[in-house]
Steps between C-alpha positions, in 0.01 A plus 500: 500500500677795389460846723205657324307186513569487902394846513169440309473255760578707816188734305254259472552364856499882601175548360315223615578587845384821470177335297478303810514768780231719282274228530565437898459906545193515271365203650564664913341806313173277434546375859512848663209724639366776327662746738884294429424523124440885503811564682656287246383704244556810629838406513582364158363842359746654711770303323362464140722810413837511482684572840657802310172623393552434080121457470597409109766200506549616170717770595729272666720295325773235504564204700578694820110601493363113427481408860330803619243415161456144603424576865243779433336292180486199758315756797307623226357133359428435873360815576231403163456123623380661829267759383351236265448263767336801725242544201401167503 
């Protein structure tokens, strides 16, 4: 296996990990109370922006602005699941 093929592994074990924790946090989500779930969402559209306060990710650019992207895209697809669930 040469080194980009272990690193396309390392990936795809990354990601199912974090496929598996979404599930276990949207599942405790599903669990919680009304009154835990609000907080929960109160807080994930405090942290759908980015922490610097880009409001268009656009404007950012480059690899030193991916994590910051991925975190706030994640709170963001979180933040929907919630309020989805709420409507329901």
């Amino acid at each position: 296996m040469d080194m980009m093929d272990r690193l396309a592994a390392r990936i795809d074990g990354l990601e199912g990990r974090l496929i598996a924790h979404r599930r276990m946090l949207e599942k405790l989500l599903d669990l919680s109370s009304a009154e835990m779930r609000a907080e929960m969402l109160a807080w994930l559209e405090d942290r759908e922006v980015m922490l610097d306060g880009q409001e268009d990710p656009g404007v950012v650019s480059g690899p030193e602005a991916a994590l910051e992207l991925a975190l706030s895209d994640e709170m963001r697809l979180l933040h929907d699941r919630l309020a989805a669930a709420k409507g329901r």
